[in-house]
C-alpha positions as CSV (number, residue, x, y, z in Angstrom):
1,X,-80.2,-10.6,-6.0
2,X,-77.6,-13.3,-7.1
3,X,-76.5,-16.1,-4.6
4,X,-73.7,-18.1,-6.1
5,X,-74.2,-21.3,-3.9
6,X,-77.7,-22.2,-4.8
7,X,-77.9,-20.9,-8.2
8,X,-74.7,-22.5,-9.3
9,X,-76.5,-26.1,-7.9
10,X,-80.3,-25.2,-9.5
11,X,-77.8,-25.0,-13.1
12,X,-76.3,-28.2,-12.8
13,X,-78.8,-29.9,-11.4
14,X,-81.4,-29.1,-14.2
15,X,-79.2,-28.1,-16.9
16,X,-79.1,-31.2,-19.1
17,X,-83.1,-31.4,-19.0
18,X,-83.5,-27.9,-19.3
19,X,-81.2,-28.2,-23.1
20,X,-83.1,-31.2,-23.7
21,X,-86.4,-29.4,-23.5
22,X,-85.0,-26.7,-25.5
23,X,-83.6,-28.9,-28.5
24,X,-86.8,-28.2,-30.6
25,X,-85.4,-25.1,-31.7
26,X,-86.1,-20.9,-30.4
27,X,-89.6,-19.5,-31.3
28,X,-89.6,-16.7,-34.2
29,X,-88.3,-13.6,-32.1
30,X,-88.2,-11.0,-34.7
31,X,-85.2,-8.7,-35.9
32,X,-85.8,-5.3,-34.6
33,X,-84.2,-2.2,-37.0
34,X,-84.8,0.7,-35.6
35,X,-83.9,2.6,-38.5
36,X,-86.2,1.0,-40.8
37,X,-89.3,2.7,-40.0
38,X,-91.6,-0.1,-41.9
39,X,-90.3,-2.9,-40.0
40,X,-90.6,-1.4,-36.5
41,X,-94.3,-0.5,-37.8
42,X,-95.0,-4.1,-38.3
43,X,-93.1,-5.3,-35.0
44,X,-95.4,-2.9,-33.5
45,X,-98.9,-4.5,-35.4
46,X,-97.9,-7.8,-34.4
47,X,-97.3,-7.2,-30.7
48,X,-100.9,-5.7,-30.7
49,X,-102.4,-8.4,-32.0
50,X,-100.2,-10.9,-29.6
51,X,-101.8,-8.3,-26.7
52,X,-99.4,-9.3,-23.8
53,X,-95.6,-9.5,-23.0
54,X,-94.6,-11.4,-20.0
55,X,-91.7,-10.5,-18.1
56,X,-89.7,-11.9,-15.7
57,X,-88.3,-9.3,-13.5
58,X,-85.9,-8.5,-10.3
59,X,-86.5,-5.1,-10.5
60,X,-87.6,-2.7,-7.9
61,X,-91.4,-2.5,-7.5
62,X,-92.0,1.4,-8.1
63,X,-88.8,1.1,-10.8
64,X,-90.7,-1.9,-12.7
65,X,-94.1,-0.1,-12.5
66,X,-92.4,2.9,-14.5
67,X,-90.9,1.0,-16.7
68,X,-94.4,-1.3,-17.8
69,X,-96.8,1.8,-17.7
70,X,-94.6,3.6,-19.9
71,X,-94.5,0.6,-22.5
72,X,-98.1,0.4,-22.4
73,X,-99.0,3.5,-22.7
74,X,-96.8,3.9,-26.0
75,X,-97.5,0.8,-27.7
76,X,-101.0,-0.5,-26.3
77,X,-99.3,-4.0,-25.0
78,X,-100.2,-5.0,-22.1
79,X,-97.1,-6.2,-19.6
80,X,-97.5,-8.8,-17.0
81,X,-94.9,-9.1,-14.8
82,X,-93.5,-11.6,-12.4
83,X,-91.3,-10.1,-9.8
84,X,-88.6,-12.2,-7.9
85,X,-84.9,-12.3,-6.7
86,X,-82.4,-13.2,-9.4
87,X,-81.8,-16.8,-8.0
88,X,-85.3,-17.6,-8.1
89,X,-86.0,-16.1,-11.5
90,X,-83.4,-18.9,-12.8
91,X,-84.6,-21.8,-10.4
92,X,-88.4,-21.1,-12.6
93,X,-87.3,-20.3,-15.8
94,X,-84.7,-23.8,-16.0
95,X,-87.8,-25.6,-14.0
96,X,-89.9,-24.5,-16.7
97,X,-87.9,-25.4,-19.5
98,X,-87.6,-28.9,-17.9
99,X,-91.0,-29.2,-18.1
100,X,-91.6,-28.3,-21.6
101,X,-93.7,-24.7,-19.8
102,X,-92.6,-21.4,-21.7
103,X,-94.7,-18.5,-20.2
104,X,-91.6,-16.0,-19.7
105,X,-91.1,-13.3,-23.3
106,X,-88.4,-11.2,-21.4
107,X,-86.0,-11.8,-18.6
108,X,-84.7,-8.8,-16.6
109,X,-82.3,-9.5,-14.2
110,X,-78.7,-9.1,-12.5
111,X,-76.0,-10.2,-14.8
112,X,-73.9,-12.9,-13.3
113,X,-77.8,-14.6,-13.4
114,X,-78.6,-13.5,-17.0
115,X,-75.4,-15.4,-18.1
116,X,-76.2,-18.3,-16.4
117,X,-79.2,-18.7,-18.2
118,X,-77.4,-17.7,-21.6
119,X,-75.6,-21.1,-20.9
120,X,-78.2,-23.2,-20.0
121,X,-79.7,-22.2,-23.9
122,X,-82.4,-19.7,-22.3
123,X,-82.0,-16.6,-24.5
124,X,-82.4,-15.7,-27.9
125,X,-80.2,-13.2,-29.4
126,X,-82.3,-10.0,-30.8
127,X,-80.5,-8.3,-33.1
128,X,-81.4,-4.4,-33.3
129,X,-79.4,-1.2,-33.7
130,X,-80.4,-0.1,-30.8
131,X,-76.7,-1.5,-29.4
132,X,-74.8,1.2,-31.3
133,X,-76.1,3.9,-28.5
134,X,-75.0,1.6,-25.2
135,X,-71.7,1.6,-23.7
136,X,-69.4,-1.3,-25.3
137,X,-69.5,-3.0,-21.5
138,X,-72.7,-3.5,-22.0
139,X,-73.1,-5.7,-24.7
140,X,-72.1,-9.6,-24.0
141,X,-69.7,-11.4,-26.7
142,X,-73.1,-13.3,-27.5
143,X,-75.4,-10.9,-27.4
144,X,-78.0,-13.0,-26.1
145,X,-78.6,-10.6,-23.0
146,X,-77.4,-6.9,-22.8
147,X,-76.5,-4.6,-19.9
148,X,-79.5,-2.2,-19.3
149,X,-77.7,-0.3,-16.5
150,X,-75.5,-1.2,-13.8
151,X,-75.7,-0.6,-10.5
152,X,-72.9,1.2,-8.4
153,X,-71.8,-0.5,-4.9
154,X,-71.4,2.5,-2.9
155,X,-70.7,3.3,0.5
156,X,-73.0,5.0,2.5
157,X,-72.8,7.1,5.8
158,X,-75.3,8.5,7.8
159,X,-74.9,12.4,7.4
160,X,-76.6,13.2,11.2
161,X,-73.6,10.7,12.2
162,X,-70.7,10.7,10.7
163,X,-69.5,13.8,9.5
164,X,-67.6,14.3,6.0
165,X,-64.3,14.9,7.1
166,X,-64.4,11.6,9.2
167,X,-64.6,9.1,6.1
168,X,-62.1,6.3,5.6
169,X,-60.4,6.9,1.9
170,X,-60.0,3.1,1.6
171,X,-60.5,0.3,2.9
172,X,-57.1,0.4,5.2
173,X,-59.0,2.9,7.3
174,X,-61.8,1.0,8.4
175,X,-59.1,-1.0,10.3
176,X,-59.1,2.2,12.7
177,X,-60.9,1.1,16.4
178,X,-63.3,4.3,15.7
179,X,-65.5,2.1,13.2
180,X,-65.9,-0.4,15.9
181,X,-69.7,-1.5,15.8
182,X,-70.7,1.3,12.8
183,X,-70.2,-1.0,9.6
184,X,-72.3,-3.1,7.7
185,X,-72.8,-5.0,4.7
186,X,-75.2,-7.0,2.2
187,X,-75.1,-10.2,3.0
188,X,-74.8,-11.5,-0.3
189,X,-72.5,-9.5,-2.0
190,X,-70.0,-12.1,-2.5
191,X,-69.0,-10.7,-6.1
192,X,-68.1,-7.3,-5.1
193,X,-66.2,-9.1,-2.2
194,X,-64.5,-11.0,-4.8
195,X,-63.8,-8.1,-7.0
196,X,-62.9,-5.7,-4.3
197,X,-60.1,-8.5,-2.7
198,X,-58.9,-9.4,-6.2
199,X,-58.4,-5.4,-6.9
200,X,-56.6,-5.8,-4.1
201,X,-54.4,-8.1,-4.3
202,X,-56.0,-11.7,-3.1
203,X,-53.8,-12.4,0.1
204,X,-53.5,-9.0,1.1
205,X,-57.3,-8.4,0.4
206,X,-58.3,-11.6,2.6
207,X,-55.9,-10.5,5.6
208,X,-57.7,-6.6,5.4
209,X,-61.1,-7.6,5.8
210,X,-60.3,-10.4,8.5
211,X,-58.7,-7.9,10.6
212,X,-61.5,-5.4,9.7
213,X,-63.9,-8.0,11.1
214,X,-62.3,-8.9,14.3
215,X,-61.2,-5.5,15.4
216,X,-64.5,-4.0,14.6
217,X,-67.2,-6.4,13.4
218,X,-69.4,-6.3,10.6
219,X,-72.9,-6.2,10.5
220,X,-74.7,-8.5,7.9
221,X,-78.0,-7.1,6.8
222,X,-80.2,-8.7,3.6
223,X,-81.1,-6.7,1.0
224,X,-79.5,-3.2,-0.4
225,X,-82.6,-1.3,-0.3
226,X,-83.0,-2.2,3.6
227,X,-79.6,-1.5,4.1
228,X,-80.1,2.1,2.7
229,X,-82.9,2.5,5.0
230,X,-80.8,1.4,8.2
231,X,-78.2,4.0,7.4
232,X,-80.9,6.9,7.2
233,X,-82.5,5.1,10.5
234,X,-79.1,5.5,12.2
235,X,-79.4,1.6,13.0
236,X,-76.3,1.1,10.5
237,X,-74.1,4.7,10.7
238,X,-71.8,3.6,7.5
239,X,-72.7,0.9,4.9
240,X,-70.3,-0.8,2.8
241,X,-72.0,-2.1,-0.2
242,X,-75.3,-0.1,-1.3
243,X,-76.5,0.8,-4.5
244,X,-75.8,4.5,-5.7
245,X,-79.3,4.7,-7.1
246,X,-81.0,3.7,-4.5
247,X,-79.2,6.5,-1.8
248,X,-79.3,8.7,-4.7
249,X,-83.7,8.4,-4.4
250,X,-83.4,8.5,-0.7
251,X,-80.5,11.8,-0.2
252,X,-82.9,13.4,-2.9
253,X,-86.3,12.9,-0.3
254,X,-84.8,15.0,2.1
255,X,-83.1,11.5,4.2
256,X,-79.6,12.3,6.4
257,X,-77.4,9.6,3.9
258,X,-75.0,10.6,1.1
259,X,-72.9,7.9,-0.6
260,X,-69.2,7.9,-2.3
261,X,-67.2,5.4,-3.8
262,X,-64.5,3.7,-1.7
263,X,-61.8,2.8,-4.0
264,X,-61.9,-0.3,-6.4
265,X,-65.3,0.6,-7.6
266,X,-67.1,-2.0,-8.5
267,X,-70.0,-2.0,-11.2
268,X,-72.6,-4.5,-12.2
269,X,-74.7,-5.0,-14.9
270,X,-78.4,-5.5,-14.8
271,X,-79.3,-6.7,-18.3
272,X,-82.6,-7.9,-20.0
273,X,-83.1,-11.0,-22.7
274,X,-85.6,-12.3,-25.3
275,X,-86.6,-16.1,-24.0
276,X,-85.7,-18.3,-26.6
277,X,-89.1,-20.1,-26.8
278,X,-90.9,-16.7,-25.8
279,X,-94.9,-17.5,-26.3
280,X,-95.2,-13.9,-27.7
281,X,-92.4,-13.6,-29.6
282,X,-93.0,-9.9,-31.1
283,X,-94.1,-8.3,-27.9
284,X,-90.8,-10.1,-26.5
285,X,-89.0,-8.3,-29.3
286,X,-90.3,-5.0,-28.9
287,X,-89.8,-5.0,-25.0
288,X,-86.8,-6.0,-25.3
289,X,-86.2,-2.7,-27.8
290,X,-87.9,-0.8,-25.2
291,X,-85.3,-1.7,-22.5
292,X,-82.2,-0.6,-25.1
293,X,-84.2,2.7,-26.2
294,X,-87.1,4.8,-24.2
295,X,-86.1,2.9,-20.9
296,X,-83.1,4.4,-20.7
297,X,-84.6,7.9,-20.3
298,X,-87.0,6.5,-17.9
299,X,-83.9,4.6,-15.5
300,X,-81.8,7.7,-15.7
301,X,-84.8,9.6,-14.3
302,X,-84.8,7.3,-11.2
303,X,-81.1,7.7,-10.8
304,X,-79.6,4.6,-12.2
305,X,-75.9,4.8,-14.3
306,X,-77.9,3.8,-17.5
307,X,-75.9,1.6,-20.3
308,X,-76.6,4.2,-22.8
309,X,-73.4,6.2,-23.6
310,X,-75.3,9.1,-22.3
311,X,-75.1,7.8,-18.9
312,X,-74.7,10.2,-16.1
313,X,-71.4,10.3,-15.0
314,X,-69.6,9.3,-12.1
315,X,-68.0,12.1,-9.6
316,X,-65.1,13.4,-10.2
317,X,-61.8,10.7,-9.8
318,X,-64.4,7.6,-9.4
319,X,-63.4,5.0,-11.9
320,X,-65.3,1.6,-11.7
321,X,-64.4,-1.8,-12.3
322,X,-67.2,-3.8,-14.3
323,X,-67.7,-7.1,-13.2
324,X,-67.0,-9.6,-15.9
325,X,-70.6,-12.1,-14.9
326,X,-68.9,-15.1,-16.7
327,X,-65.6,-15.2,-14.7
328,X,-67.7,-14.3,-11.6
329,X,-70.4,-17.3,-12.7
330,X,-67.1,-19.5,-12.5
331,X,-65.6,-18.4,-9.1
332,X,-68.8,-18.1,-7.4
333,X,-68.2,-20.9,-5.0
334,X,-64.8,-19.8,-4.1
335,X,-66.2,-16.5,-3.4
336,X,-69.3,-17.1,-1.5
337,X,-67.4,-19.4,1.0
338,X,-64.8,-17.1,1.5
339,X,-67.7,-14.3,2.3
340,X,-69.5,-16.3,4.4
341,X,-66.3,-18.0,5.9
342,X,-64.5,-14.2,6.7
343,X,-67.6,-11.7,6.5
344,X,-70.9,-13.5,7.4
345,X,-70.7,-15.5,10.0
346,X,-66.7,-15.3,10.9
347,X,-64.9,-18.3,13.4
348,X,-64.9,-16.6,16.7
């Protein structure tokens, strides 16, 4: 997942030799029409004969294994896959561009790290048709990465705990002594934070969640899939900020958790891009085509909201706020000091 802090010092820090490495131009990433049967025919013969895509992934593991056995099995490509958080996926793809190394095709990652690498000159726009099915959030001004799906920052209760008619309806209620020692959160979910506050209102946002913190504390627990599993373990009773999908694949097990969205939702994209010096430039293509078409099946399967306009759809009176990854790029300083300063490790 995204950390602001590090990730906004790994961009400066190598963007100028990152550009200068890229200044001898993208490779030959080929225009993908879908409705041209022909042309997708030949995309297809020349990924064959490249015989690999490399991709660069934060994906789940068993989500990511669906995803590559499915391509392979249709087009006879093999996918190799590096798997890594989102900050680390930039830190090697600008590292490698410093040094002149290209081995990434695709990029598939969170989006406030997808547009960072869209302005370090990373990503090569694709143009395919395939962007008239997604929803229009999906698809950046520059097209150089597009929303796949978009995860859901849900709250989750343990059912054997905390019974339905007990839930806060906002965030006002968690104020309430009974939440003392049952809450936690990701600990580096500094954009929701900022969404949910500015949604809010800023001042009045910041005053809730510091008197939400000292009156009842806040557990900080890394990673959203562990945090799922802690709610179902009855470690953590009621979690602020997991991922729909991921509760969704757990509730549907058989596990004691159920999840509903405490209002602002907040949405977030998880997009893919074309590397704009990808060393298999027709295999990046068609992957990349992959992601916008038969992947979207495939992630709606596994319970992700998908950024096809066939998307499942949210329950009943749950709207969601998408976060806007270039504005949230800009304040991610301001935002992850005021998480860590208020929600992850608060002055006593």
């Amino acid at each position: 997942m995204f950390r602001s802090p590090n990730l906004l010092v790994v961009s400066r820090v190598l963007a100028l030799s990152a550009l200068a490495a890229l200044w001898c131009g993208p490779s030959a990433v080929a225009q993908v029409d879908t409705s041209d049967p022909e042309r997708l025919a030949r995309l297809v013969a020349a990924a064959r004969q490249e015989g690999s895509v490399t991709v660069y992934s934060s994906a789940a593991n068993e989500d990511l294994s669906a995803l590559t056995a499915a391509f392979e099995r249709k087009y006879g490509v093999k996918v190799r896959t590096w798997r890594a958080s989102s900050e680390n996926i930039v830190q090697r793809a600008v590292t490698e561009a410093r040094g002149g190394r290209f081995d990434a095709d695709v990029i598939e990652t969170g989006a406030i790290a997808m547009e960072s690498m869209q302005r370090e000159k990373l990503l090569h726009e694709v143009k395919t048709d395939a962007l008239s099915e997604l929803l229009p959030a999906a698809i950046r001004p520059h097209r150089e990465w597009i929303g796949t799906r978009f995860n859901v920052f849900t709250a989750a209760y343990n059912t054997g705990l905390i019974g339905k008619d007990a839930l806060p309806k906002s965030y006002d209620d968690l104020v309430d002594r009974r939440w003392r020692g049952k809450l936690a959160v990701e600990a580096d979910d500094s954009d929701w934070f900022g969404a949910v506050v500015s949604a809010l209102g800023e001042e009045r946002g910041l005053a809730l969640f510091r008197d939400i913190v000292a009156r009842n504390g806040l557990s900080v627990r890394k990673g959203h899939t562990l945090l799922a599993s802690l709610v179902v373990s009855g470690e953590v009773p009621f979690a602020l900020t997991t991922y729909a999908y991921k509760v969704e694949q757990l509730r549907k097990s058989g596990a004691p958790i159920e999840w509903f969205v405490l209002p602002p939702g907040v949405g977030r994209f998880e997009g893919a891009g074309v590397a704009r010096r990808a060393p298999h430039p027709s295999s990046a293509a068609l992957f990349f085509e992959f992601m916008l078409t038969d992947a979207q099946d495939i992630l709606r399967a596994r319970n992700y909201f998908v950024a096809s306009r066939e998307t499942k759809a949210l329950p009943s009176g749950v709207s969601v706020i998408f976060l806007d990854p270039a504005k949230a790029l800009d304040e991610g300083r301001k935002w992850s000091k005021l998480y860590r300063d208020i929600i992850s490790n608060p002055a006593r």
